[in-house]
C-alpha positions as CSV (number, residue, x, y, z in Angstrom):
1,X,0.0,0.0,0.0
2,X,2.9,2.3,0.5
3,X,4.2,2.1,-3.0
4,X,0.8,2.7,-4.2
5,X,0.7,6.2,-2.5
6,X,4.8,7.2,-3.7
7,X,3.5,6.0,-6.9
8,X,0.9,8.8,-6.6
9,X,3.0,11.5,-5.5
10,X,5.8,11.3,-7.5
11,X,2.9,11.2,-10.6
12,X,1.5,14.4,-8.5
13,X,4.9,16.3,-8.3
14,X,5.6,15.4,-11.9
15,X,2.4,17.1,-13.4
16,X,2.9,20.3,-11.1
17,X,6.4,20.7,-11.9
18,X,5.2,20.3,-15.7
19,X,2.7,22.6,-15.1
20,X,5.2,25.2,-14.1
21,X,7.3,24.6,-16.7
22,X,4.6,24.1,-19.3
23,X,1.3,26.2,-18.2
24,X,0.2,26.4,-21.9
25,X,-1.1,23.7,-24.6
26,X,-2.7,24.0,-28.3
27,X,-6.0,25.9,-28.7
28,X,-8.6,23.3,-29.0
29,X,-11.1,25.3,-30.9
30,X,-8.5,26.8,-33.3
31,X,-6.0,23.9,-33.4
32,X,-3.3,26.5,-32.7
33,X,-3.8,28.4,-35.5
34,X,-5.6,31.3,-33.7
35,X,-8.2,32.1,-36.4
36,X,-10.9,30.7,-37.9
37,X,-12.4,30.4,-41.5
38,X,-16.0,31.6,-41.9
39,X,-18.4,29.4,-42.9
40,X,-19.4,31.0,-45.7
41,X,-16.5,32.6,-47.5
42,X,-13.9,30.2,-46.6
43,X,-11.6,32.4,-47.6
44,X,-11.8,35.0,-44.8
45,X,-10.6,34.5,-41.4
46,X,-11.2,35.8,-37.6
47,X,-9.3,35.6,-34.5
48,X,-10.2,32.6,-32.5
49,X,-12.6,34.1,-29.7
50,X,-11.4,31.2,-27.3
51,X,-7.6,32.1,-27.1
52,X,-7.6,35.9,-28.3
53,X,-5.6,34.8,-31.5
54,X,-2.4,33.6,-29.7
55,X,-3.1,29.9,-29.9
56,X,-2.3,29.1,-26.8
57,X,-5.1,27.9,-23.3
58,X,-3.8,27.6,-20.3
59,X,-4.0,24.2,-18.8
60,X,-6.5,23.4,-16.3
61,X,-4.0,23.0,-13.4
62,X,-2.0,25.7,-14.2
63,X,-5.7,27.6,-13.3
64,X,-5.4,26.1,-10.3
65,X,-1.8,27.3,-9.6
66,X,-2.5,30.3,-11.1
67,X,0.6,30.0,-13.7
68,X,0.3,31.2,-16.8
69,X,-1.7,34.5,-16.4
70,X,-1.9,37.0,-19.8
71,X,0.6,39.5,-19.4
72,X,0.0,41.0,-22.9
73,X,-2.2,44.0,-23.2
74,X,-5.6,43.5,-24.5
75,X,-5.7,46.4,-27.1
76,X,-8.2,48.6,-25.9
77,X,-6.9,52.2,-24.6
78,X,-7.2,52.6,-20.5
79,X,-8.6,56.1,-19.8
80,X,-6.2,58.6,-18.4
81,X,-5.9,58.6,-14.4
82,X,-5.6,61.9,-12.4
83,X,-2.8,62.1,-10.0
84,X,-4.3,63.3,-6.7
């Protein structure tokens, strides 16, 4: 029963430390790509709304973690703050 539960950790430690080194994986909606074809000209594309056009998802444990986290800006312009 005891090498049942090292079995386990060492399969544990193994994905977290992979999760740190790896937080992101393929888009599955995309494929990686990060755009779509439309459906009716198949010609044009879109970016993928799932992964914002890069491609990439996080993986679900580096949610957990909370590796991973977008550090690129998101295009839209932030209003102007007044210095008190």
């Amino acid at each position: 029963m005891d090498t049942v539960w090292m079995l386990a950790l060492i399969v544990i430690v193994g994905y977290v430390l992979s999760v740190f080194v790896h937080p992101y994986v393929k888009c599955g909606r995309c494929k990686g790509l990060g755009r779509h074809h439309g459906a009716l000209f198949s010609y044009s594309q879109r970016p993928c709304h799932h992964c914002a056009g890069t491609g990439r998802t996080r993986r679900f444990g580096a949610y957990l973690l909370g590796r991973g986290k977008r550090t690129r800006p998101t295009g839209r312009v932030q209003p102007p703050t007044r210095a008190s």
